[in-house]
N, C-alpha and C positions, 0 to 999 in steps of 0.2 A: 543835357541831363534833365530829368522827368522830374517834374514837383509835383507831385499825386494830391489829388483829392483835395475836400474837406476846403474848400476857400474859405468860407468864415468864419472858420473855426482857426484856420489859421492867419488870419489876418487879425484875429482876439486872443490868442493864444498868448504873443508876449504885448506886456504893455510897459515894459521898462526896464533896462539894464546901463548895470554900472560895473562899466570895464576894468578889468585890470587884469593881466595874464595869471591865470592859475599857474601855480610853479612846483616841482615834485618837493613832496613832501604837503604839499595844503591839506587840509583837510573839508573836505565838503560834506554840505548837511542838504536834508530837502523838508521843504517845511510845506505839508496843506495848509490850507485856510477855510474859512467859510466862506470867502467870497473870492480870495486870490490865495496864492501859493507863489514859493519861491526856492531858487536854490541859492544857498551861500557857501563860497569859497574861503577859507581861514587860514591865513601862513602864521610864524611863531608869535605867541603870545594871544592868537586869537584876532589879530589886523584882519582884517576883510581884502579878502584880494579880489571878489568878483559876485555880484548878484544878478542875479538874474528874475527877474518877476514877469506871475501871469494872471489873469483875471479868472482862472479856473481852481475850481476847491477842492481838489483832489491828485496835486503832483503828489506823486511817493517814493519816487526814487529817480536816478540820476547816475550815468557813468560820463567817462571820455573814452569817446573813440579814440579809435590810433591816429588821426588823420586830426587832431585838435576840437573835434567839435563836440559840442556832449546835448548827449542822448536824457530827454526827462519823462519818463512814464505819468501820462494823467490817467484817473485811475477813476474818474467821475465822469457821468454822460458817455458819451461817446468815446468811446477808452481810445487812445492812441498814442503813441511815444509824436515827441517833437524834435527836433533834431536841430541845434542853435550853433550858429558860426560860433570861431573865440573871442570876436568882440560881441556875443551876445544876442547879435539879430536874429530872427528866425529863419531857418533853410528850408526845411520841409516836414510835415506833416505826416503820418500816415496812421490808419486804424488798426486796432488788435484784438485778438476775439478770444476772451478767457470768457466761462462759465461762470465763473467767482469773482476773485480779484486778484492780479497779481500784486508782488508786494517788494520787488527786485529786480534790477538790470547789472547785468556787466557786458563787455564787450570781449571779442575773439579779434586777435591779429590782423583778420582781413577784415576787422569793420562790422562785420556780423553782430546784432545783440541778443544776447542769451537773454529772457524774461524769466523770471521766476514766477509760477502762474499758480497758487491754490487750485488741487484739485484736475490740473490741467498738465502739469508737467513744465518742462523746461521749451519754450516756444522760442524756435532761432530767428530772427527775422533780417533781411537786407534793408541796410542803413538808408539805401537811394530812393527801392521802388517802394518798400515795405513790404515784398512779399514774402508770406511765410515759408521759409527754406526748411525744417523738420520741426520736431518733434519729439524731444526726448524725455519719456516715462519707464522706466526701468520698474520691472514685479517687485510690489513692495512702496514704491515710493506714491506717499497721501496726497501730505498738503507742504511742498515747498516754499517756504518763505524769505530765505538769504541764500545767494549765489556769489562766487568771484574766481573770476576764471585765471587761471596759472600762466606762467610766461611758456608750458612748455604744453597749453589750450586744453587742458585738462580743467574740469570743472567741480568744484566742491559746493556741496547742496546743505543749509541746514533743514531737514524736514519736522514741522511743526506736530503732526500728526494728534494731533488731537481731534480731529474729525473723521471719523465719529468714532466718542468716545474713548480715544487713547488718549491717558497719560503723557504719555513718552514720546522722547523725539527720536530724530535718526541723523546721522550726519552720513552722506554720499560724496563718491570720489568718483565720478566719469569721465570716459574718454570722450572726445570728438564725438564717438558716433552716439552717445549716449551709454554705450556697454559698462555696469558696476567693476569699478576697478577692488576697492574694497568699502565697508562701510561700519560703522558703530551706532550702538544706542549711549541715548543721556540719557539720566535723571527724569528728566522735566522736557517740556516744549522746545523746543530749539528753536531762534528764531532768527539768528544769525551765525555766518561761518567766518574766518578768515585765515588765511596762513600767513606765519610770519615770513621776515628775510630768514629765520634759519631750519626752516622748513615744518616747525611745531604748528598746533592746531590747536586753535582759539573758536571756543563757543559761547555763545550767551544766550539765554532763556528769556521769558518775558517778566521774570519779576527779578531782575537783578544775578539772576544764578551763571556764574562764568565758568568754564572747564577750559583750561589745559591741559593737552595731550599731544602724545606723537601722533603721526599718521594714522597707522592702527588704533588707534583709539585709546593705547597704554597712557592712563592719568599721569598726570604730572604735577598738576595741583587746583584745588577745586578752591571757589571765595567768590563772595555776595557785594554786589555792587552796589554803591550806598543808595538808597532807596527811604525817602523824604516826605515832608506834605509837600510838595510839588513834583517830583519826577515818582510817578505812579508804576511806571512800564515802563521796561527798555527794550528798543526793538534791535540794535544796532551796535556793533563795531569795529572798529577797524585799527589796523596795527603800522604804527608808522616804524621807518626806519632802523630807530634809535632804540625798538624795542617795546617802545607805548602802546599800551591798548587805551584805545578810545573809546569812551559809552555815550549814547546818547538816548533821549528817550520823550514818553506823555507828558506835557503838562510843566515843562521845565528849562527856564532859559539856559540853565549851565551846561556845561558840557567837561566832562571832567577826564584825566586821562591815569591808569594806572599802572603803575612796575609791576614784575611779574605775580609780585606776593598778593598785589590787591589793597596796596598803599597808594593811596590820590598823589601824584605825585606835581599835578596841571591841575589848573582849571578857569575857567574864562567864562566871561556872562555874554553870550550872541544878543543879547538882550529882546529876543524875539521869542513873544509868546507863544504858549499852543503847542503841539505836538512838531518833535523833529523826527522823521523816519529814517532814512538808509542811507550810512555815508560811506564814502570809500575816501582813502587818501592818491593823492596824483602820484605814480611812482614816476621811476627814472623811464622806464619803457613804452610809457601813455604820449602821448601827443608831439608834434612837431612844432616848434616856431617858426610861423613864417613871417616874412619881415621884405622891407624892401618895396616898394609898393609903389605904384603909377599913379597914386591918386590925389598925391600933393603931399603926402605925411611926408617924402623920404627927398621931398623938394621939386621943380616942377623939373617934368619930361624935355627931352630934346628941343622938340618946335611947339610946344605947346599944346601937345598930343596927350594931356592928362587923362586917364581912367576915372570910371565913376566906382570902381569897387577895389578890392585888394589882390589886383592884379598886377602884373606888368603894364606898361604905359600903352598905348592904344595903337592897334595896329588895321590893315585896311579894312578889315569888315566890321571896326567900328566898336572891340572891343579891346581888352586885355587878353594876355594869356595868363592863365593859371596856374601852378604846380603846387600838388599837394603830394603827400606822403600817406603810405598805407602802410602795413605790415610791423612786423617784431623788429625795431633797431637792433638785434638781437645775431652776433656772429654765429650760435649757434646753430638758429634756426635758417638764417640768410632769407628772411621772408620779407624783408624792406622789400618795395616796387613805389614807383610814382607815376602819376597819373595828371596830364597834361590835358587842359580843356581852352578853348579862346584860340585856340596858333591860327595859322593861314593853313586854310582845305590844303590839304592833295601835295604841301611840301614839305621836305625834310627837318626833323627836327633833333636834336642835340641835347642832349644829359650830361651834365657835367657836374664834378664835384672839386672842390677846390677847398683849402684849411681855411679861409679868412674870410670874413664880411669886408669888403671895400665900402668905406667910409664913405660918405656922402662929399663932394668939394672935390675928392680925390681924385688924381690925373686918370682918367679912362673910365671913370665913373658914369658917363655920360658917354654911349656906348651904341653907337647904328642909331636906333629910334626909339631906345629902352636905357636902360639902366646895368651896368655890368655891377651884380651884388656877392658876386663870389671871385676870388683873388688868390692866387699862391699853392702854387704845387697841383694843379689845375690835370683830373686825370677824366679824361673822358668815356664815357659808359654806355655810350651806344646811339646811334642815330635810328632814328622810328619816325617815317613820311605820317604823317595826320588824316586821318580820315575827311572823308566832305562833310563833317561837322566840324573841325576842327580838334580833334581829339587824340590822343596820343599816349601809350604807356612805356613805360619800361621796367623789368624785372619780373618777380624778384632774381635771386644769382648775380647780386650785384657785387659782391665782396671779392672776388677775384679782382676784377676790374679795379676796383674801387684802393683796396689795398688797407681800410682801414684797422681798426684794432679795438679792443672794448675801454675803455674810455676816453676813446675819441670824441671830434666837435670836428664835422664837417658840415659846408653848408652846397646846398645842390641847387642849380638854375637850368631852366630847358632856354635855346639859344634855336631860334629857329628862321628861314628862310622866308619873306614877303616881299613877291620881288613887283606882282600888280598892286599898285594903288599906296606903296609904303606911304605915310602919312609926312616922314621929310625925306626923303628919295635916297637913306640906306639899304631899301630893300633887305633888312632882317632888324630881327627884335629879342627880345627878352622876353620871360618870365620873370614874376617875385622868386623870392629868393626863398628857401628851405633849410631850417639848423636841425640839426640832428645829433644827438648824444647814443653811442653805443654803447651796448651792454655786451656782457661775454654769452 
């Protein structure tokens, strides 16, 4: 796997994080600075579930990929998204070429990020290499500023269009390929979109102006978000769960959350100065847990074959194997696939899925020259031989096999074949282990 470019920019990029797994329902904010920036993770009441900090003055925005990692647009100097493990480290780097500024990320199924670019359109890029995969500006659309892409990759734009000289915003509904599904005008600037869980559309302006409406753009009910000597501007919000709109904004530690009518219903002090830009909340379809790990968290390896990363425990070319998760946990769509890196070149490798985490202690827990992390009703998914990298996928079209249902909890392990050099003379190994929660 390629780590492009930009070495000291990414060796400064992050200068500190404090772990805690983001969990659906958090809500995340991204804060510039003038010297650093940061993005902060929020579960109920406003607890801090993860931050992440950098020595650059201009992050602005922040998604999760489907694969657990999230994605942070810096938006100063040398413009490039960053791309941070989930416990915070930095993965890889890559640059991006707006004309202006973009001012928003979300992510697509397969990992892909949508940027919301002023002036530039909606710029897709690959999470890996960074290269730009399209370009989508539909007749009509200015200056997009909030993006959030649907569980069925449809994408909703709010456009700011006040350059040059419009008043008015526009909100857009695209398909994949960029093609206008349907769209409306506001009021005022639009400078955020979101849909709810019951498929209503939520807008907000840059001086507090909020619209509910259907799809079509048929109003539902308009109301001014409180606007203070310290929160000047809102740029932001997002819709959890339970039905809350969240606002956030210039100049203002709070962060307040409103019922439908536009009654504060929350509100919590991040206690962090300065401007908050572009949050989105973790839904249930964002990220995988992976868990299980070779590197002494989940206890030591077989013969003392410990990993130095969150892998499986170490096999003979002297690493771990990895499995990660891509696509929609989504029965609908059946776009789950996983993606297997570290195995042994050129032998067979095994996907499997099983109901349980096997406990650490536990009789078989300790398993060839890895870790057996999945247990019980155990359905196997497909054997795929490894490249001479080591590298291996399977899917997506997993759900036959698999047999799940939507609000399942299954958790997935690649089981693979080392038969030169196994490190205690099992010749086969493990991956870490993968949770997954489906959706319908």
């Amino acid at each position: 796997m390629s780590k492009p470019l930009l070495l000291a920019l990414v060796l400064a990029a992050a200068t500190s994080a404090a772990h805690a797994d983001l969990q659906q329902g958090d809500l995340v904010l991204v804060y510039p600075g003038s010297g650093s920036s940061s993005v902060q993770g929020y579960g109920p009441g406003g607890v801090v579930s993860q931050t992440i900090t950098g020595n650059e003055s201009s992050w602005i925005a922040a998604t999760r990929l489907p694969d657990g990692r999230l994605a942070v647009h810096n938006n100063s100097g040398t413009r490039q998204i960053h791309v941070f493990e989930p416990n915070g480290t930095l993965f890889t780097s890559f640059p991006v070429s707006t004309s202006f500024y973009a001012s928003d990320i979300d992510a697509y199924a397969d990992g892909s990020i949508a940027l919301c670019s002023r002036f530039d359109g909606i710029l897709v890029y690959d999470p890996l290499s960074g290269a730009l995969l399209s370009t989508l500006l539909p007749s009509g659309m200015i200056a997009p500023m909030g993006c959030q892409v649907q569980s069925d990759q449809t994408l909703w734009v709010a456009d700011l269009m006040n350059y040059p000289g419009n008043p008015d915003g526009m909100v857009w509904h695209l398909d994949v390929a960029g093609n206008v599904l349907h769209s409306f005008a506001t009021p005022w600037d639009a400078s955020d979109v979101a849909v709810a869980g019951d498929g209503t559309v939520w807008v907000i302006g840059r001086e507090g102006e909020v619209l509910h409406c259907q799809p079509d753009g048929t109003v539902l009910n308009q109301w001014t978000a409180v606007i203070g000597s310290t929160l000047t501007s809102t740029w932001s919000l997002a819709v959890d769960d339970s039905g809350v709109v969240w606002i956030s904004g210039h100049y203002d530690t709070f962060v307040r959350g409103y019922d439908a009518a536009g009654n504060v219903v929350q509100v919590f002090d991040t206690t962090i100065a300065g401007n908050s830009t572009y949050s989105f909340i973790v839904d249930a379809g964002q990220g995988y847990a992976r868990y299980c790990f070779g590197d002494g968290t989940s206890g030591p390896c077989p013969c003392g074959n410990d990993a130095t990363a969150e892998t499986g425990c170490t096999n003979s070319t002297g690493l771990g194997a990895e499995l990660r998760g891509f696509g929609a946990a989504s029965l609908t769509t059946d776009s789950l696939n996983f993606q297997g890196s570290g195995l042994a070149p050129n032998q067979p490798a095994l996907l499997f899925s099983a109901d349980n985490r096997v406990a650490q202690g536990s009789p078989g827990f300790l398993f060839g020259d890895g870790f057996r992390c999945a247990g019980g009703s155990v359905k196997r998914l497909g054997v795929t031989p490894a490249n001479a990298a080591g590298a291996a996928s399977w899917g997506p079209g997993l759900a036959p096999a698999g047999g799940w249902s939507a609000g399942d909890t299954r958790r997935f392990q690649a089981w693979y074949r080392d038969p030169q050099g196994s490190p205690c003379g099992s010749f086969f190994n493990l991956s870490n282990g993968v949770e997954v929660v489906f959706v319908p």
